[in-house]
BANU-998007 format. One line per 3 residues: number of its first residue (from 1); their letters; for each residue y, x, z of C-alpha. Coordinates in Angstrom, 2 decimals. Layout:
BEGIN
NUM = a = Y:X:Z ~ ...
This chain:
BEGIN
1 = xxx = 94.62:33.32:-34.11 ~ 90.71:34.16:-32.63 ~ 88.19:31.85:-31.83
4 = xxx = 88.87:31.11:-28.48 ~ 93.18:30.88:-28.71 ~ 92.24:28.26:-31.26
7 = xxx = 89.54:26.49:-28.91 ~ 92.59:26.26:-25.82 ~ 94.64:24.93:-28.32
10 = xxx = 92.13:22.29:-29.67 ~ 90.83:21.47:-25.85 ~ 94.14:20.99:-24.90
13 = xxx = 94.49:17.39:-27.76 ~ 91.06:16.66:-26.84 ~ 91.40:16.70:-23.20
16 = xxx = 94.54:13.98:-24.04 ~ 92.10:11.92:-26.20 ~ 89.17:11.57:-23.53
19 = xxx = 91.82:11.03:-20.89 ~ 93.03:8.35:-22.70 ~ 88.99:7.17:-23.32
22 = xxx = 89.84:7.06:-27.15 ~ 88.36:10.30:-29.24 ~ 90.71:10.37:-32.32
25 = xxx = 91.06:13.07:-34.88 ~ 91.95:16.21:-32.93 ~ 88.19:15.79:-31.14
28 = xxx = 86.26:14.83:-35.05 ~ 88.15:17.96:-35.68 ~ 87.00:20.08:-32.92
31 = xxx = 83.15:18.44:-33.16 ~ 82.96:19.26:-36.85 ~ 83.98:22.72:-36.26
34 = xxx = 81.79:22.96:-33.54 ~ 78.64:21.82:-35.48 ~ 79.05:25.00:-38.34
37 = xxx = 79.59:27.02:-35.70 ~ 77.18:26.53:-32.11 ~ 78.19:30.22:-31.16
40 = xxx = 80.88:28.56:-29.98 ~ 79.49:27.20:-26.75 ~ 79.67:31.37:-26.04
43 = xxx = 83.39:30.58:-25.93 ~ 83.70:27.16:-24.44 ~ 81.55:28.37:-21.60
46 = xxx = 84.23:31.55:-20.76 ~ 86.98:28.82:-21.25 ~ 85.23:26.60:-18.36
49 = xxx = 84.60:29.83:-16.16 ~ 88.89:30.67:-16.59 ~ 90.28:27.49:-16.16
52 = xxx = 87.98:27.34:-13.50 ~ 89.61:30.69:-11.66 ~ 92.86:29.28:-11.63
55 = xxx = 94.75:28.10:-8.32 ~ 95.06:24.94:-9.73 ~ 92.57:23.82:-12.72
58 = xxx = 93.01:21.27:-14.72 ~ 90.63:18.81:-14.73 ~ 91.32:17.23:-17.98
61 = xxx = 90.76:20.06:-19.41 ~ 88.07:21.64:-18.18 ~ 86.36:17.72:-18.89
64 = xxx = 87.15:18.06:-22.46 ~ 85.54:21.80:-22.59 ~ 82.60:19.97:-21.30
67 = xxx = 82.72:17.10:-23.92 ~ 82.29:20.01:-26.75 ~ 80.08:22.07:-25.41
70 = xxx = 77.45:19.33:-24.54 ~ 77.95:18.39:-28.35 ~ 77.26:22.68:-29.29
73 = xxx = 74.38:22.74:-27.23 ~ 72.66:19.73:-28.53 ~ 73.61:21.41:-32.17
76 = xxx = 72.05:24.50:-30.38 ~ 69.18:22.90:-29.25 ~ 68.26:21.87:-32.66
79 = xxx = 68.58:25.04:-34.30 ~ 65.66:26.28:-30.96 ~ 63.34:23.27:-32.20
82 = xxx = 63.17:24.67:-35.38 ~ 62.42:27.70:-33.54 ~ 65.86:29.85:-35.64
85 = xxx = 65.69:33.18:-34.45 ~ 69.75:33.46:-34.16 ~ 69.95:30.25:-32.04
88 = xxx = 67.19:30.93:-29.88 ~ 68.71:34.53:-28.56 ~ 72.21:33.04:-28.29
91 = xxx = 70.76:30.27:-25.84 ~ 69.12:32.90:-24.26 ~ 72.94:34.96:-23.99
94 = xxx = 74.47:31.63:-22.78 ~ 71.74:31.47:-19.98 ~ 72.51:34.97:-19.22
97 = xxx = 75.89:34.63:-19.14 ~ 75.94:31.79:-16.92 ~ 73.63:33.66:-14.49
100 = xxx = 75.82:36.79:-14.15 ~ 78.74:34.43:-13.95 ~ 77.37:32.96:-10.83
103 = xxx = 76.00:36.23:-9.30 ~ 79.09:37.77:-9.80 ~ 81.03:34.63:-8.35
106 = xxx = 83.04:34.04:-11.29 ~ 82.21:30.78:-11.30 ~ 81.90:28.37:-8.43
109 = xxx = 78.74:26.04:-7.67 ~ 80.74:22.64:-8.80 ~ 81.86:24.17:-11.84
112 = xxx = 78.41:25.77:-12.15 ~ 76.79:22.58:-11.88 ~ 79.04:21.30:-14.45
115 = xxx = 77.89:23.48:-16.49 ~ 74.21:22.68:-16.35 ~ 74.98:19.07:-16.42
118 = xxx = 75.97:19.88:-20.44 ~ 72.66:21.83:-20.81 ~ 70.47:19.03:-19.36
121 = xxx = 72.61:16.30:-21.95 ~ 72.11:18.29:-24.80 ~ 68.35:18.67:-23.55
124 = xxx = 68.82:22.37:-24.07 ~ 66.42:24.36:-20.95 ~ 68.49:25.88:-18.50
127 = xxx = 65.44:27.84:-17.33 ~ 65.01:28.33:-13.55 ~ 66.80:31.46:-12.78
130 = xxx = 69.93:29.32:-13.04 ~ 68.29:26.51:-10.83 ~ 67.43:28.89:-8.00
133 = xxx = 70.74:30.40:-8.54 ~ 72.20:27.02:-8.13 ~ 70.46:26.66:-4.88
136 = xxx = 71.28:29.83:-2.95 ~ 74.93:29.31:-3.67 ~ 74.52:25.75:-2.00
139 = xxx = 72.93:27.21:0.78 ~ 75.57:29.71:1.22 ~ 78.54:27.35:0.90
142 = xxx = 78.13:24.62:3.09 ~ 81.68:22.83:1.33 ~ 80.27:22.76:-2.05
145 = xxx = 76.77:21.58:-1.57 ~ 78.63:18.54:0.21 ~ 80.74:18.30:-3.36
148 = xxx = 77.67:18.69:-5.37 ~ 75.65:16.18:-3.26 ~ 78.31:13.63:-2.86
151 = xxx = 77.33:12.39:-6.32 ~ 74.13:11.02:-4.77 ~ 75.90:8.29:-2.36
154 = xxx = 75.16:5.09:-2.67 ~ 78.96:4.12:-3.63 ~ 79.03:6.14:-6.80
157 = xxx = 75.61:5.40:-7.93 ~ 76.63:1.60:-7.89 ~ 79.91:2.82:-9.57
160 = xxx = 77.90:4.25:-12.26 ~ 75.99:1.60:-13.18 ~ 78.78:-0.70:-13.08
163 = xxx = 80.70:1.81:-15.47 ~ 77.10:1.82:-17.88 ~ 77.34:-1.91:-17.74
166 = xxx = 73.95:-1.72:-15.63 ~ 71.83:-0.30:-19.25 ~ 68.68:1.14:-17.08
169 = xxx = 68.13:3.39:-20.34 ~ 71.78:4.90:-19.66 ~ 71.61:5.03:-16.51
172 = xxx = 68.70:6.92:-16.37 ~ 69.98:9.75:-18.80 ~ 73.16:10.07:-16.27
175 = xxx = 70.74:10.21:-13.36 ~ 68.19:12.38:-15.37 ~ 71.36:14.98:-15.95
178 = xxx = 71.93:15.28:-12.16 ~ 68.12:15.73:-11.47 ~ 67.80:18.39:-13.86
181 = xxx = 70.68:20.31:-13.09 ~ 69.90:20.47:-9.42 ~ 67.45:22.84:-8.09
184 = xxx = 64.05:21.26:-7.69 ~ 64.45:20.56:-4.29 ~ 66.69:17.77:-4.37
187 = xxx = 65.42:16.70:-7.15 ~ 63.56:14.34:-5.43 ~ 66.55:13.09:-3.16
190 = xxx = 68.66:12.21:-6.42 ~ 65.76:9.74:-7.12 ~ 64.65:8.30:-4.09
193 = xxx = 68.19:7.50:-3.46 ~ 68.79:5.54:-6.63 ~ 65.47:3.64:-5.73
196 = xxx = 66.39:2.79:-2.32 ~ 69.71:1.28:-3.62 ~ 70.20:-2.26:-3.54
199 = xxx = 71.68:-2.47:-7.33 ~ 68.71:-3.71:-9.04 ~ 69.60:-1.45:-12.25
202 = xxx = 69.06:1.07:-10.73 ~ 66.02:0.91:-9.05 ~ 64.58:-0.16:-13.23
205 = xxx = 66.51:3.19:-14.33 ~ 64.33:5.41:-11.63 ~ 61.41:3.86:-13.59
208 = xxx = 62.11:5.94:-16.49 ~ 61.84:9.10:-13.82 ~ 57.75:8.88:-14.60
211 = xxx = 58.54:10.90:-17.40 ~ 60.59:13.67:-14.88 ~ 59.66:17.40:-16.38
214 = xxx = 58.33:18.01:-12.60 ~ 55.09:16.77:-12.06 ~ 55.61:16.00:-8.48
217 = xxx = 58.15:13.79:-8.85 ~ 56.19:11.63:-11.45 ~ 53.47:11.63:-8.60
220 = xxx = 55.80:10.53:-5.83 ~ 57.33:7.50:-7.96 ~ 54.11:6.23:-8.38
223 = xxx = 53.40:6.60:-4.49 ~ 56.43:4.79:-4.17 ~ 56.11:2.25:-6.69
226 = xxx = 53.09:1.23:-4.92 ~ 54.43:1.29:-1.70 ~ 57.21:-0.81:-2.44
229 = xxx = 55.18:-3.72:-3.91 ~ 55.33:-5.59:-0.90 ~ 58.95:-5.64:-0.50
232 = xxx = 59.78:-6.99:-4.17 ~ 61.49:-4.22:-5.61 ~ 59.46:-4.11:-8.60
235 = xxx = 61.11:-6.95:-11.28 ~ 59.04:-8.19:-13.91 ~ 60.76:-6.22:-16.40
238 = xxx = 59.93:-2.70:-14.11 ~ 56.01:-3.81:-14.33 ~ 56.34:-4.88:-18.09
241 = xxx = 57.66:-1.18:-18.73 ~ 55.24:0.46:-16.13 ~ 51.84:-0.90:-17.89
244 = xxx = 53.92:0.11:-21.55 ~ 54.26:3.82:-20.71 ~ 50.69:3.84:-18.97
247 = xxx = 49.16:5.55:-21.52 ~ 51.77:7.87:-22.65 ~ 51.38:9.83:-19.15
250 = xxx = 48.63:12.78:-18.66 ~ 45.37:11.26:-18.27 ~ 45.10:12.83:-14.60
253 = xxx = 48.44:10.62:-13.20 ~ 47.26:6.91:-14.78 ~ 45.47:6.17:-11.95
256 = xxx = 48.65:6.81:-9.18 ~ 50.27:4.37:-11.97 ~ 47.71:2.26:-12.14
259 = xxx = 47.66:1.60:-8.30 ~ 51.19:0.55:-8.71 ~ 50.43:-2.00:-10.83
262 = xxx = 47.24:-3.28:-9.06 ~ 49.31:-3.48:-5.87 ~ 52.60:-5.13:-7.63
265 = xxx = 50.37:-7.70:-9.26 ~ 48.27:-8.63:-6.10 ~ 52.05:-9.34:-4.46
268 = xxx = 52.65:-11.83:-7.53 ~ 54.52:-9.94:-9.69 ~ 54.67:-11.35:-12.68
271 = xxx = 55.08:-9.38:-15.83 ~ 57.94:-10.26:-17.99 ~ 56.96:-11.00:-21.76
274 = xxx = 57.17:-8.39:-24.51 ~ 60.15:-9.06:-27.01 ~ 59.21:-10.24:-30.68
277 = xxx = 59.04:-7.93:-33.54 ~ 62.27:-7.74:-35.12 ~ 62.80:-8.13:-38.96
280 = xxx = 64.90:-5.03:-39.49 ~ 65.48:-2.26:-41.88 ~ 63.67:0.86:-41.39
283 = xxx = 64.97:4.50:-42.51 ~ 62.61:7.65:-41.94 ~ 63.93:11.52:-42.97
286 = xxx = 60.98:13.62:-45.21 ~ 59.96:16.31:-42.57 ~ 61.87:19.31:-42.95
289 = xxx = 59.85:23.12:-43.31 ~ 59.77:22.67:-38.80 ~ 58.26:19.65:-39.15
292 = xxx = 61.31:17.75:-37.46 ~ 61.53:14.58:-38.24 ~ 63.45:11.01:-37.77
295 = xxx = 62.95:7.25:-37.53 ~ 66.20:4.78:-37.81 ~ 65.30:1.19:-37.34
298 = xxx = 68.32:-1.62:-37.83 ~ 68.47:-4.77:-36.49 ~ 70.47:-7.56:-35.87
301 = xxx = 71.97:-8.23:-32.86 ~ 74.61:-11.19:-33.57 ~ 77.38:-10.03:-35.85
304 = xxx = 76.41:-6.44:-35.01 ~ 73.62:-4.35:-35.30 ~ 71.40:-2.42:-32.94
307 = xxx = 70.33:1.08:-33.60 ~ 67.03:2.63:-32.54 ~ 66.48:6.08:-33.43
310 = xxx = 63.00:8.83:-32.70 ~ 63.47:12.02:-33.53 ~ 60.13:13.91:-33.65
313 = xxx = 58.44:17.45:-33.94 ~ 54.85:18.16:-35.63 ~ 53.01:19.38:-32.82
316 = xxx = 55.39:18.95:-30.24 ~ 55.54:14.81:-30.58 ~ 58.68:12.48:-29.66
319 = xxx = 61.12:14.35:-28.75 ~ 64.20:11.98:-28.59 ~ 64.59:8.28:-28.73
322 = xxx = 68.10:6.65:-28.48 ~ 69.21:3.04:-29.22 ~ 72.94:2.17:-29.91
325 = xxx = 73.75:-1.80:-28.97 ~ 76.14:-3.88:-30.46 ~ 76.76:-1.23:-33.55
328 = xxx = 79.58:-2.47:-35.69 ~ 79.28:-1.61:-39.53 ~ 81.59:1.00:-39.77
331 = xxx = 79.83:2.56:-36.74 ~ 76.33:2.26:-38.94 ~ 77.97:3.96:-41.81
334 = xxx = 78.78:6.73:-39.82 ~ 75.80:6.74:-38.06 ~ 74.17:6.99:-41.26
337 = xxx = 76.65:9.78:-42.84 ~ 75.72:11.79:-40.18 ~ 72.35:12.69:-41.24
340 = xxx = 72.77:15.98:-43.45 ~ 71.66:16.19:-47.31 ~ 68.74:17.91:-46.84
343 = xxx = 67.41:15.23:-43.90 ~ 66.94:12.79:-47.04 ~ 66.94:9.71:-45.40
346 = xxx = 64.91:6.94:-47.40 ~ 63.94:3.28:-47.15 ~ 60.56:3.12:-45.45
349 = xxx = 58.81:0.28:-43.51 ~ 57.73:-0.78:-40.12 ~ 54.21:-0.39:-40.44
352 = xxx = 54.87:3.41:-40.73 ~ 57.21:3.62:-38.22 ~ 54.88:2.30:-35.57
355 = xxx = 52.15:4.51:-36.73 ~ 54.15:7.48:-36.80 ~ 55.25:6.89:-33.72
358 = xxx = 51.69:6.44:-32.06 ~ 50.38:9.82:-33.81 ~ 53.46:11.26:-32.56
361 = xxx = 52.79:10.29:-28.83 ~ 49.33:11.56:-29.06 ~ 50.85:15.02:-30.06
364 = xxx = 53.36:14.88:-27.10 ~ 49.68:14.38:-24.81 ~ 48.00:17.17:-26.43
367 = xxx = 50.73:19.04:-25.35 ~ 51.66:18.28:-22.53 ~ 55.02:17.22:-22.90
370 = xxx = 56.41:14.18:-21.69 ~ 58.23:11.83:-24.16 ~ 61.83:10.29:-23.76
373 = xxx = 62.56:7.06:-21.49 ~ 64.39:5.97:-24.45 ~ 61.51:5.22:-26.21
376 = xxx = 60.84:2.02:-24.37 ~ 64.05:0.95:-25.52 ~ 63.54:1.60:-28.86
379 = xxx = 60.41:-0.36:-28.54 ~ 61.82:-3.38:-26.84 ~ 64.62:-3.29:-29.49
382 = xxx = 62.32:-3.48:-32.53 ~ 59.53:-4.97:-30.46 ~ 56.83:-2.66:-30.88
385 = xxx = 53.97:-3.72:-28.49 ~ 51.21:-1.27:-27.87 ~ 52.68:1.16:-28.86
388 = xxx = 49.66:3.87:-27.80 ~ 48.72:7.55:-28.28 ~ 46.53:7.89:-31.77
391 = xxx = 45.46:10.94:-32.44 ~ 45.22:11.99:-36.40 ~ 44.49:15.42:-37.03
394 = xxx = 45.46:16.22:-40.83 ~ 41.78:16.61:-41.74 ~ 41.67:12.69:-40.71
397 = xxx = 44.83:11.88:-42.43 ~ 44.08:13.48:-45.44 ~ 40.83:12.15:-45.72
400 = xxx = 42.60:8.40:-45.17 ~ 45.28:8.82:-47.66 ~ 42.62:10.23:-50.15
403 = xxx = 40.86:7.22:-50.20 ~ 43.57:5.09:-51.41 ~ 44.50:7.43:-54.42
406 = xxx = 42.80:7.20:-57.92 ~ 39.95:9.44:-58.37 ~ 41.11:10.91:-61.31
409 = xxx = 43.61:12.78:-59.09 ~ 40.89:14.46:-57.50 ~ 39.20:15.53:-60.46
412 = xxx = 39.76:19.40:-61.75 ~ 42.18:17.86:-64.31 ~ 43.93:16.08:-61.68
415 = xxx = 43.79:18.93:-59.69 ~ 45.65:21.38:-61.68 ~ 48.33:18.72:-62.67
418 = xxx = 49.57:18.58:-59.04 ~ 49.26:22.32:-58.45 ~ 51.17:22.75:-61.50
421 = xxx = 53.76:20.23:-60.72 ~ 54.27:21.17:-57.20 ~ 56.37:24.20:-58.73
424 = xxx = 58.71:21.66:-59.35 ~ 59.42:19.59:-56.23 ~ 61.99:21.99:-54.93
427 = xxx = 64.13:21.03:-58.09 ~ 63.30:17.17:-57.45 ~ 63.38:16.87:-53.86
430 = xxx = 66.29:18.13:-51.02 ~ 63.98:18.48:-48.29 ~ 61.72:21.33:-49.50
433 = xxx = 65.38:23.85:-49.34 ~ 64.10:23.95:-45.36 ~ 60.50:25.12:-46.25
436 = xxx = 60.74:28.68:-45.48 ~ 59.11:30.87:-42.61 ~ 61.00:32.60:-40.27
439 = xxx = 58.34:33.91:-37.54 ~ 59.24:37.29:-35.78 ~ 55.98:38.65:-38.15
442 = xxx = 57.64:37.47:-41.37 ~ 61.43:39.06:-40.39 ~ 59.70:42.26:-39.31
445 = xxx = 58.31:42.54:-42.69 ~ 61.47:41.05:-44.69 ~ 63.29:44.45:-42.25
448 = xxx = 61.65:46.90:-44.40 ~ 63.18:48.16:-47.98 ~ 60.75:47.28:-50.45
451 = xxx = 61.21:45.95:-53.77 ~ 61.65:41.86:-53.66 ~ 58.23:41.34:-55.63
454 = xxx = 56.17:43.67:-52.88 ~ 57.73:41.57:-50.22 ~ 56.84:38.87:-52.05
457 = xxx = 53.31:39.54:-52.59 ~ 52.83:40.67:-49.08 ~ 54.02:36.94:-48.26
460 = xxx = 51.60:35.38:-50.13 ~ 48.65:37.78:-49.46 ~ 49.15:38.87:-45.83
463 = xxx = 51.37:36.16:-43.93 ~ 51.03:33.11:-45.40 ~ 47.51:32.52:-45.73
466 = xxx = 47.76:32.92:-41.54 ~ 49.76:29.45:-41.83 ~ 48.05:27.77:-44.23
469 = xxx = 46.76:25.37:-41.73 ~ 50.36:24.57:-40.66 ~ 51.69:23.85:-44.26
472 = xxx = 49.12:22.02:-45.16 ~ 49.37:19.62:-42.30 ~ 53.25:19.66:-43.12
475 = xxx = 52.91:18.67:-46.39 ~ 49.99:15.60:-45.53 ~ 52.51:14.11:-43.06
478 = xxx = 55.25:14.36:-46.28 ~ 52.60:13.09:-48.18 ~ 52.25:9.88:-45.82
481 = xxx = 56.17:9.37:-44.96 ~ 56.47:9.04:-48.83 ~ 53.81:6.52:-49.35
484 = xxx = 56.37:4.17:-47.32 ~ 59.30:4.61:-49.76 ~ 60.43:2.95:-52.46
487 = xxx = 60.01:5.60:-54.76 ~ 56.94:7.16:-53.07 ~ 54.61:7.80:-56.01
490 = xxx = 54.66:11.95:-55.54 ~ 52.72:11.15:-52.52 ~ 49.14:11.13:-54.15
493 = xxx = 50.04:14.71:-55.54 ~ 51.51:15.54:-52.18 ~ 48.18:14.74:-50.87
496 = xxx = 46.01:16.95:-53.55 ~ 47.77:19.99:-52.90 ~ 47.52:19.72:-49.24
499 = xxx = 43.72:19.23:-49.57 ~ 43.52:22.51:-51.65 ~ 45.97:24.32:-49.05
502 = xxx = 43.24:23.30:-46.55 ~ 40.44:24.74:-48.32 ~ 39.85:27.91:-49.74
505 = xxx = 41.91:28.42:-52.82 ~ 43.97:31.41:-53.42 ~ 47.98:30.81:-51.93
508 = xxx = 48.79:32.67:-54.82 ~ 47.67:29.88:-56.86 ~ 49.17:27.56:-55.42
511 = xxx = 52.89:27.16:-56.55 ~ 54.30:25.54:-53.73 ~ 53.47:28.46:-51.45
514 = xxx = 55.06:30.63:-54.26 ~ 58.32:28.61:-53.64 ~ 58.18:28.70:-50.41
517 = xxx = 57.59:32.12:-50.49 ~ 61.03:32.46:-52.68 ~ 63.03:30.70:-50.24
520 = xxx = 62.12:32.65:-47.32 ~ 63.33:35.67:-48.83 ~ 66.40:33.79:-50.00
523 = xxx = 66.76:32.93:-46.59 ~ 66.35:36.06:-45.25 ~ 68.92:38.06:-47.73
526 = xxx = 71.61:35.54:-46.61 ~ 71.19:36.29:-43.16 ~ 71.77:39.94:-43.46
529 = xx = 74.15:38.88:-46.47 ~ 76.54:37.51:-42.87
């Protein structure tokens, strides 16, 4: 049985499990299959497109294709972030796929929207070709841009947030999933719409539309928040949230913001208080070799437990943020079993949470990337006020955490200790198993036959010192995640090494780099090795 005979068969038990609203084994099945395999969104994406073709589709169905293939593009979209060569051309095949699929009118402009709708949950780019593509075939069929548009009517939108028991956070990403998957153009309409609706959640859901990947429609809210002051639409809680994310927008749209505020506040809006820090446990992942990274915070809410996660990108900033309500324990242990080996999740504390995720926000405004909606809620939930930009370049963060180690560890002895021991960490320590390169410079060289040690050596003496820089500010942000866990003392030698990677030592005495030279080739030979 191939691939795909085995994916009808499987789709077919799932689509009777979400019909029924109850996920049960034959979906765990079919999602843990799906995560060792993403290539598989190849085939659940021709399974969508031939149901599809049929005189009479079945809906069910075609619903629980969607259901896995949003959860194999979001396993996609990881592999992209840390920028896998493999994953990034077969997201560039699905994109092409879907493209020729629509040109070719295989697949219709509903079911093509359908389609995107999985892209823009799993937060993998769809890229505008398919956008514009989207568009024409709207223009051209007058029937289904009435089918794709009906989802902006007032009724349904109310419907919705009735169905996300009126969560502006979750009714944002539904609303955020229709925006994106519609060509710019109505972009726009999707939010004005929810705005101008008289459900109050969902006017505090549009807020979270400041953060749209178009810059124009981040301008126009703000127009509109303004405008709208006198008629009351802004609640307390909106203007609470608007002066929170202030700062996290590009310094050029604060003042459209800021008018908002001025005007909602001369109208007597008042601002509703900031929840109380919550005593909860904290969990943070070591950084893995592309400098992903992620913050679980715990706390109680009643009997149960609320979950607020960031996930988070060296250079790139906050990339996710996601909070789970009323979590019952045996949906924390599985939350919690779900972070793989290597992720080495570890007590830490909330003093380094809210720092990392201030530094973080400063990277996402250096460049130029907007961070999630969700990370209000996680705010609110732990009750992180003030939660700023703050830049720390690793020059600045070395030279912070080297002030609280003994000076003995900087001293030549010292010195050598941690250079020598740093040889060792990948036997100690999970994480450093994802410390390899894999830039298109490094896999042209691994391409030619030469003798291991001469690819080796060219590694060390030609590639690597290029990314010295990068590793060093890799292994300074290790260095400071550690220093908030329990067993934390490799930190300080964490912190030496880094400071020699950043000046002008030979890689090829530094050990690490020798190990990390090791596992990119290990890397490497596996790949062809499949």
């Amino acid at each position: 049985m191939n691939s795909r005979t085995a994916l009808v068969r499987i789709g077919k038990m799932v689509a009777a499990e979400v019909a029924e609203g109850h996920p049960g084994s034959a979906s765990q099945f079919a999602l843990k299959s799906i995560e060792a395999a993403p290539e598989k969104a190849a085939d659940l994406i021709e399974l969508i497109i031939k149901e599809g073709t049929k005189k009479r589709p079945d809906d069910d169905v075609i619903a629980a294709y969607g259901f896995l293939l949003t959860f194999g593009l979001e396993q996609l979209r990881f592999a992209v972030e840390r920028e896998d060569a493999t994953a990034i051309t077969l997201a560039d095949t699905l994109r092409t796929t879907l493209l020729h699929a629509g040109l070719n009118g295989r697949i219709s402009p509903p079911l093509l929207l359908l389609v995107l709708h999985q892209f823009a949950a799993a937060k993998l780019e769809m890229g505008d070709p398919l956008r514009d593509l989207m568009q024409r075939l709207m223009d051209e069929d007058i029937e289904s841009r009435a089918k794709v548009a009906a989802g902006e009517g007032s009724d349904h939108l109310a419907s919705v947030a009735e169905d996300l028991d009126g969560n502006p956070f979750a009714i944002h990403a539904y609303l955020d999933e229709h925006a994106e998957a519609v060509p710019k153009e109505l972009r726009a309409d999707v939010v004005m719409a929810a705005f101008n609706d008289a459900e109050p959640a969902l006017r505090e859901a549009v807020v979270g539309f400041l953060f749209s990947s178009a810059a124009a429609i981040r301008f126009k809210l703000a127009e509109l928040l303004e405008l709208s002051a006198p008629h009351k639409l802004v609640s307390p809680t909106m203007l609470r949230r608007m002066i929170g994310l202030r700062n996290w927008l590009p310094a050029e749209e604060r003042p459209a913001l800021d008018r908002a505020i001025k005007a909602c506040r001369q109208e007597g809006v008042t601002c509703a208080s900031w929840p109380s820090v919550k005593a909860g446990k904290v969990f943070a992942t070591f950084i893995d070799g592309s400098g992903a990274h992620s913050l679980l915070v715990i706390v109680p809410e009643g009997r149960k437990h609320a979950v607020a996660a960031l996930l988070a990108k060296l250079g790139a900033g906050l990339r996710d943020a996601w909070v789970k309500h009323e979590t019952t324990d045996a949906e924390l242990r599985e939350i919690l079993s779900q972070f793989p080996a290597e992720a080495v999740i570890k007590p830490s504390t909330l003093e380094y949470a809210t720092a990392a995720a201030r530094y973080f926000l400063a990277m996402n405004v250096a460049a130029g990337t907007m961070p999630p909606f969700g990370l209000l809620d996680f705010a609110e939930t732990v009750g992180l006020a003030s939660l700023n930009p703050e830049a720390m370049p690793v020059e600045r963060l070395l030279d912070t955490l080297s002030r609280e180690i003994d000076s003995e560890r900087l001293s030549s002895k010292g010195i050598a200790e941690a250079l020598a021991n740093s040889a060792r960490w990948s036997d100690e320590q999970p994480m450093f198993e994802t410390w390899f390169e894999d830039t298109a410079e490094v896999r042209q060289l691994l391409a030619k036959r030469l003798p291991k040690t001469k690819l080796r050596n060219a590694l060390l003496s030609e590639l690597l010192p290029k990314r010295r820089q990068q590793w060093a500010e890799l292994l300074a942000w290790s260095a400071f995640a550690k220093k908030h866990q329990p067993d934390g003392t490799a930190w300080e030698e964490m912190v030496v090494v880094a400071r020699e990677l950043l000046g002008d030592r030979a890689l090829g005495d530094i050990p690490l780099m020798h190990t990390i030279a090791d596992r990119t080739l290990a890397v490497h030979r596996q790949r062809n090795a499949w």
